[in-house]
C-alpha positions as CSV (number, residue, x, y, z in Angstrom):
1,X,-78.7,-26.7,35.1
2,X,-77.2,-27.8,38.7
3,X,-79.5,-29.4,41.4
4,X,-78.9,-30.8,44.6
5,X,-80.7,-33.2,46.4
6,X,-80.7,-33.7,50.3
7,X,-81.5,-37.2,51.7
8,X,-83.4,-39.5,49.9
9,X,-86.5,-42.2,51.1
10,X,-87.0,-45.7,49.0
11,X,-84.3,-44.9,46.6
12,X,-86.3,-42.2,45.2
13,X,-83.4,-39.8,44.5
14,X,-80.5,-42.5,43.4
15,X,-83.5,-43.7,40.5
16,X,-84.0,-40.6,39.1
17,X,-80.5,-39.0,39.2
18,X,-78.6,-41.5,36.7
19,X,-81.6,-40.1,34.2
20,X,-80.7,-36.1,34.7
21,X,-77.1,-36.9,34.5
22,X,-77.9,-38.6,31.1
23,X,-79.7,-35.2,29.8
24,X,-76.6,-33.2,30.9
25,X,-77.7,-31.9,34.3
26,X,-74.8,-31.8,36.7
27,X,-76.3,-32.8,40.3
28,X,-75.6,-34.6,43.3
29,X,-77.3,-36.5,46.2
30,X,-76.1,-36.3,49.7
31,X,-77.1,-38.8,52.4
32,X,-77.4,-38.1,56.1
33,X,-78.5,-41.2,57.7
34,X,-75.8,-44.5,57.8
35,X,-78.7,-46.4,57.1
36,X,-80.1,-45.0,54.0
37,X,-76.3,-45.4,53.1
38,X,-76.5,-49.2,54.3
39,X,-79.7,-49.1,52.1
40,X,-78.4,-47.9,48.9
41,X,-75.6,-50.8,49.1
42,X,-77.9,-53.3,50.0
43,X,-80.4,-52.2,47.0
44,X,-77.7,-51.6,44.1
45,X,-77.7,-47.8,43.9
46,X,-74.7,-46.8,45.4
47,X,-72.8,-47.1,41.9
48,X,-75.3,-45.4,40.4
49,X,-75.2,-42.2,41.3
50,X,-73.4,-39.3,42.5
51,X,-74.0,-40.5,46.0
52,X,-72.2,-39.2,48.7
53,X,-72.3,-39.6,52.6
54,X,-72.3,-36.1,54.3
55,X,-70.0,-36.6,57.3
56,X,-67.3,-37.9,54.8
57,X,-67.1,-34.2,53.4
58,X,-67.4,-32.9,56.7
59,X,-71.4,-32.0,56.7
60,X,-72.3,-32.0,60.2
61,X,-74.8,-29.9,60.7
62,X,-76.7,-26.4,59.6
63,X,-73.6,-23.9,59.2
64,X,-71.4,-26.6,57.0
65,X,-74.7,-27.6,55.0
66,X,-75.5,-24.2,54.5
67,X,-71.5,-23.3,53.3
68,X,-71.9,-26.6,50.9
69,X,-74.9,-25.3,49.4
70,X,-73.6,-21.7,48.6
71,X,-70.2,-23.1,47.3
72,X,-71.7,-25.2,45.4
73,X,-74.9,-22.7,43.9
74,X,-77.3,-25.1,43.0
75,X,-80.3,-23.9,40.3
76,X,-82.7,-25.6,42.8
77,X,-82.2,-27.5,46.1
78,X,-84.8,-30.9,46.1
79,X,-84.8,-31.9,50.4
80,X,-86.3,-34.5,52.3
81,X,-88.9,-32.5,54.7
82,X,-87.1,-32.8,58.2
83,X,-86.6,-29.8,61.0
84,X,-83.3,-29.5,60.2
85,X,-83.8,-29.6,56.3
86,X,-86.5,-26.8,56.9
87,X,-84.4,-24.9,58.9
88,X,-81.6,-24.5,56.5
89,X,-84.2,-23.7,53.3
90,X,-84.4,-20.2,55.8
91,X,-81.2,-19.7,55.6
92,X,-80.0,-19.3,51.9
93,X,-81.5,-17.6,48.9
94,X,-81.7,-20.6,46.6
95,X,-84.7,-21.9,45.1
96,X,-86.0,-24.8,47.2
97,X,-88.7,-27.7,47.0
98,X,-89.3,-29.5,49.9
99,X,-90.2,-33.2,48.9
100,X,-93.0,-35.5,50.9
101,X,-92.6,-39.1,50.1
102,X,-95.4,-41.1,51.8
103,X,-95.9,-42.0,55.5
104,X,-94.6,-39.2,57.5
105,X,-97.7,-36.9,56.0
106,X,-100.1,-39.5,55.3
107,X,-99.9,-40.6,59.0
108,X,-99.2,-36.8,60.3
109,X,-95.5,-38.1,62.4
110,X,-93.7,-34.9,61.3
111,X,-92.3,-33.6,64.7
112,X,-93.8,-30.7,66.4
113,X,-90.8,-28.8,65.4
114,X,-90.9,-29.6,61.6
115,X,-94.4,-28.7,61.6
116,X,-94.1,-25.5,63.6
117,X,-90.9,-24.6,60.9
118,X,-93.2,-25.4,57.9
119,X,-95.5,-22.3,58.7
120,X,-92.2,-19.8,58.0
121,X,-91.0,-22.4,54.6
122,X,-93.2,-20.7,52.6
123,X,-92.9,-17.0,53.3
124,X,-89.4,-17.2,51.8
125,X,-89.6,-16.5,48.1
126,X,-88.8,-19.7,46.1
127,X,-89.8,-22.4,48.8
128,X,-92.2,-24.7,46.9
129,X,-93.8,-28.7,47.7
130,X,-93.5,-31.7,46.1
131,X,-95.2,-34.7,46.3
132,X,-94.2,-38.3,44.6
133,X,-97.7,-40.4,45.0
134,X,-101.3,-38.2,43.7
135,X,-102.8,-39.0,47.2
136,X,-100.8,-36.6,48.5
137,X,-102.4,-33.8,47.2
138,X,-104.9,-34.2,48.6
139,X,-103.2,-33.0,51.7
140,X,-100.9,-30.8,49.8
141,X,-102.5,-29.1,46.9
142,X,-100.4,-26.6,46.1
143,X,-97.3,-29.1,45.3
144,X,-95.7,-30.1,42.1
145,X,-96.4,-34.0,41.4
146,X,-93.6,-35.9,40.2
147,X,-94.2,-39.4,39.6
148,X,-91.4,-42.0,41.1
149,X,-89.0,-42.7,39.0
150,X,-88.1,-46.6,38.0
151,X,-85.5,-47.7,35.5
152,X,-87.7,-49.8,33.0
153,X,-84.7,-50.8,31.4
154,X,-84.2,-53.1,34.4
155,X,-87.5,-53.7,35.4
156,X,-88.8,-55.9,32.7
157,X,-90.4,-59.6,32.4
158,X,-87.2,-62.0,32.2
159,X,-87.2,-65.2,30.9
160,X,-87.5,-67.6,34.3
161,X,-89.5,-70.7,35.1
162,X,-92.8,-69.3,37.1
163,X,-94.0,-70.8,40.4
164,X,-97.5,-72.1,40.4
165,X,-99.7,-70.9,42.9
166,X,-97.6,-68.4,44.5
167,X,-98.3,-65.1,45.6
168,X,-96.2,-62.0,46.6
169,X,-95.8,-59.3,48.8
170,X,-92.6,-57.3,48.1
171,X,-93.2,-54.4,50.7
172,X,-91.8,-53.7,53.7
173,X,-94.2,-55.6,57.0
174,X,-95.5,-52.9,59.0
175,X,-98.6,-50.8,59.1
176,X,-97.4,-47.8,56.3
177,X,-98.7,-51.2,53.8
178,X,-102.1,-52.4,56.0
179,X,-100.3,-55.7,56.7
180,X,-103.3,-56.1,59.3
181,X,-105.6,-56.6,55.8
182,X,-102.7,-58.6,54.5
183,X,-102.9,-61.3,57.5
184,X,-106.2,-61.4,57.4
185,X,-106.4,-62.4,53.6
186,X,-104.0,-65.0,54.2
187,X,-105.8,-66.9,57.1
188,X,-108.7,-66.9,54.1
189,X,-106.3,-68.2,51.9
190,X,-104.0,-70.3,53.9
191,X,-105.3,-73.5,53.4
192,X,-106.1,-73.5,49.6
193,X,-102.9,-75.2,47.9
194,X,-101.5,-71.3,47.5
195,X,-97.6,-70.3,48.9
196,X,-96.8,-67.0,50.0
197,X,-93.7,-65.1,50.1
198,X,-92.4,-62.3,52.5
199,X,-89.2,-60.0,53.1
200,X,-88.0,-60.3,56.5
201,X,-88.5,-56.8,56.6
202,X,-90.7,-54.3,59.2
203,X,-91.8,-53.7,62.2
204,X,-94.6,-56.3,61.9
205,X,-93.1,-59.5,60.2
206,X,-92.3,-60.6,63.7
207,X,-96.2,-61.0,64.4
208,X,-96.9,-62.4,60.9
209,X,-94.6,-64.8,61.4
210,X,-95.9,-65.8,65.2
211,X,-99.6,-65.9,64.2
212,X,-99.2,-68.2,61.5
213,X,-95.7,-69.9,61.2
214,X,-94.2,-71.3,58.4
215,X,-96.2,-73.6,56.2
216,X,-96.9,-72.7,53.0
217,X,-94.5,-69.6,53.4
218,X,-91.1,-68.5,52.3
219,X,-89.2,-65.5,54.2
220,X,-87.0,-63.9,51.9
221,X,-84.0,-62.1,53.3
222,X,-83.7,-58.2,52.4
223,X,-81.8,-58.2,48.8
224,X,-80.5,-56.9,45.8
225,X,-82.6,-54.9,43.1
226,X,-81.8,-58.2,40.8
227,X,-83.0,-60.9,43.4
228,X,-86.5,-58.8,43.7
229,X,-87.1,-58.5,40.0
230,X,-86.1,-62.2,39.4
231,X,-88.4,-62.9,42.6
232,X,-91.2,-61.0,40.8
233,X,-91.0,-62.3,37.8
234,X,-91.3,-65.4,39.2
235,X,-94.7,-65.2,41.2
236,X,-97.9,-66.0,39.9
237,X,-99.3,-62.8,41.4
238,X,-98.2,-60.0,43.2
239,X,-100.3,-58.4,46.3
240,X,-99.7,-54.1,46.3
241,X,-99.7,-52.2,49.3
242,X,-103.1,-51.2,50.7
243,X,-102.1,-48.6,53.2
244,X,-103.0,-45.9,50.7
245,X,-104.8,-44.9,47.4
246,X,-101.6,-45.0,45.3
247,X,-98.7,-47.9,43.7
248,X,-95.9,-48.0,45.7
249,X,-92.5,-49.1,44.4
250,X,-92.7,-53.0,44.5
251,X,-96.1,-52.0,42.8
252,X,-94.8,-50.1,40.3
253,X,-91.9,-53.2,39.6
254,X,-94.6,-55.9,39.7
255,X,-96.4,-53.9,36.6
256,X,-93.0,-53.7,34.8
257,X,-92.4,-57.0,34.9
258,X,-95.7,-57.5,33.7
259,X,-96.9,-59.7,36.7
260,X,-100.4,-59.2,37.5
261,X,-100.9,-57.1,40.6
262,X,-103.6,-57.0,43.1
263,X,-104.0,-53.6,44.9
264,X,-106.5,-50.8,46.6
265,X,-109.0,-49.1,44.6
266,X,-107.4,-46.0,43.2
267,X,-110.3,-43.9,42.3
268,X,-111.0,-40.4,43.4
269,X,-107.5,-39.5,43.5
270,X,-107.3,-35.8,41.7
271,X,-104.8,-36.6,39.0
272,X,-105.5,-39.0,36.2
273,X,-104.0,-42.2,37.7
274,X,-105.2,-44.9,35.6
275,X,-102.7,-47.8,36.8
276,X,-103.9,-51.2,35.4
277,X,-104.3,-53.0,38.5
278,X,-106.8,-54.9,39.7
279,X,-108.5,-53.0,42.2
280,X,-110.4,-54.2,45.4
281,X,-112.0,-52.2,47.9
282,X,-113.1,-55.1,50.5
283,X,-110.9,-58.5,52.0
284,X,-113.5,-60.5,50.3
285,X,-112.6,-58.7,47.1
286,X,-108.9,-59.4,47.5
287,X,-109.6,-63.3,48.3
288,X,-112.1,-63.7,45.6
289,X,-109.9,-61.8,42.8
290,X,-106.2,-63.9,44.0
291,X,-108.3,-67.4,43.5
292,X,-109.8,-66.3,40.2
293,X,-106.1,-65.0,38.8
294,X,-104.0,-68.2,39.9
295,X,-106.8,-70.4,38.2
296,X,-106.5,-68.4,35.0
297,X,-104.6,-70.6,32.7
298,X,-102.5,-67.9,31.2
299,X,-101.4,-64.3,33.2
300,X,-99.0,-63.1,31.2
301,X,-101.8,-60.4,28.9
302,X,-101.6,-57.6,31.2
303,X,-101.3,-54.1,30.7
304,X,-98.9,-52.8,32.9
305,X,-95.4,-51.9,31.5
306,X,-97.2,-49.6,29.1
307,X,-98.3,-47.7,31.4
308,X,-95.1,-47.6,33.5
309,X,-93.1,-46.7,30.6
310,X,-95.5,-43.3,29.9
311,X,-95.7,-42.4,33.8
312,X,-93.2,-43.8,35.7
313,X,-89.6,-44.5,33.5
314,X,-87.1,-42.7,34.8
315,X,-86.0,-40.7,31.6
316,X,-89.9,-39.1,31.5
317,X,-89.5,-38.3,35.3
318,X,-86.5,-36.6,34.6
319,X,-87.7,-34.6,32.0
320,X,-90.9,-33.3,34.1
321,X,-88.1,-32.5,37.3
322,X,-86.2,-30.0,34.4
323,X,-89.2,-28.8,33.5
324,X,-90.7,-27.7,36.7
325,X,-87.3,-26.5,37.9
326,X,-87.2,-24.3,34.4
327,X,-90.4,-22.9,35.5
328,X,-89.1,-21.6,38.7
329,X,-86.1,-20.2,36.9
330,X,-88.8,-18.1,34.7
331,X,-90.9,-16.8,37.7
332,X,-87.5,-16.0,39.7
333,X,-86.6,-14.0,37.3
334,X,-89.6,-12.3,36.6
335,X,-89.6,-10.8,40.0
């Protein structure tokens, strides 16, 4: 089997790669933007995968992508869902799933152009969805789910002295995570002998930053896949995103490392999504629930890298991408 992926959002492609290579699939990754590139080197993942930067193989633009993809005659293409990426699924006979990571559908900030391409993706034979977090189908229910991969190999409770008291957000600041909700808990909070921590990272950290200073807060600098997980592992408790029904990745790593996590009530989402966090649907249920936890003597009985292990380890994800994509092999041929 041969697969090619095109672009990639939070990693999502350099995780799961490394895990198909290991079950002989030959594949490769490229990457459009400089700064997902500047990402992946930040992050860790640029050795980790066949990784490669599509100007420096002279990709420019919809002609050489196209050429690239039918020299290199993938089994199935896996895209980002951009105009452009649309655009060239119309142009070549390859199987092709169009992959929606989050924000851009949640918040509907697709361009026009995307959208208006997306009515033609699916008249082409072999031009399927898929999502990476089960609130998305509810907007697209006709996509594959394919949970997001994380190396659990790496992501793992480490022997490190804990810091009492101290809470977590390891998300990016903007308003994809409700930070707005975030804030708010923390003026609750503020004053009650508890430390937070931050990445100086998003649109909104500025603001965070203005409206309450510095006291009883450390901003971290963006960093390396091993500074987060020895920053998790250290924190008494972790706060998820609550921008959306669903874990997102610093959720899924707070779980691994077995740090209790604090996030938005997942229920009513239409796959079976049972992540053991603790789930608050109001402020006063976040504020109430973060006291209670860094009062609790010992922390360390949760639940959660079971769960990551069956859903979310790489290796598993892997093995559900092959599987989907040797379902599409069956129906193409079929026809």
């Amino acid at each position: 089997m041969k697969l090619l992926y095109l672009g990639d959002m939070a990693g999502y492609n350099a995780k799961l790669i490394p895990a198909l290579l290991d079950k002989g699939v030959e594949c490769k990754l490229l990457i459009f933007q400089e700064k997902m590139i500047e990402f992946h080197k930040k992050s860790g993942n640029i050795n980790k995968t066949q990784l490669e930067y599509a100007p420096d193989i002279n990709i420019t633009d919809t002609e050489s992508l196209v050429d690239f993809i039918k020299k290199y005659q993938p089994d199935c293409v896996f895209s980002i869902c951009t105009a452009s990426m649309v655009r060239t699924s119309l142009l070549v006979s390859v199987p092709w799933i169009m992959q929606f990571y989050g924000s851009d559908i949640r918040w509907n900030k697709l361009s026009w152009l995307t959208r208006f391409l997306l009515k033609f993706y699916k008249l082409r034979r072999n031009r399927y969805y898929s999502v990476t977090t089960p609130d998305l189908l509810l907007i697209k229910k006709d996509a594959f789910y394919v949970d997001m991969p994380l190396d659990s190999d790496f992501w793992k409770p480490i022997e490190i002295e804990r810091e009492k008291n101290t809470i977590f957000f390891p998300h990016r600041f903007d308003d994809s995570k409700n930070v707005s909700l975030i804030m708010d808990v923390w003026d609750e909070i503020k004053e009650k002998g508890v430390h937070l921590k931050l990445i100086d990272w998003g649109d909104r950290i500025t603001e965070f930053k203005k409206r309450f200073g510095t006291e009883n807060m450390t901003i971290l600098s963006f960093m390396s896949e091993e500074k987060l997980r020895e920053e998790i592992n250290k924190s008494s408790v972790v706060w998820a995103q609550f921008g959306y029904p669903s874990c997102a990745y610093g959720d899924l790593y707070a779980l691994a490392c077995q740090r209790p996590l604090i996030g938005p009530d997942l229920s009513g989402l239409p796959v079976d999504y049972e992540a053991p966090t603790i789930q608050c649907k109001s402020k006063e249920e976040i504020v109430l629930k973060t006291l209670e936890l860094l009062e609790t003597p010992s922390i360390e009985n949760f639940e959660g890298r079971k769960w990551i292990i069956k859903f979310h380890d790489n290796k598993r994800v892997a093995e559900k991408a092959i599987k989907i994509v040797e379902e599409i092999i069956r129906r193409r041929k079929k026809k």
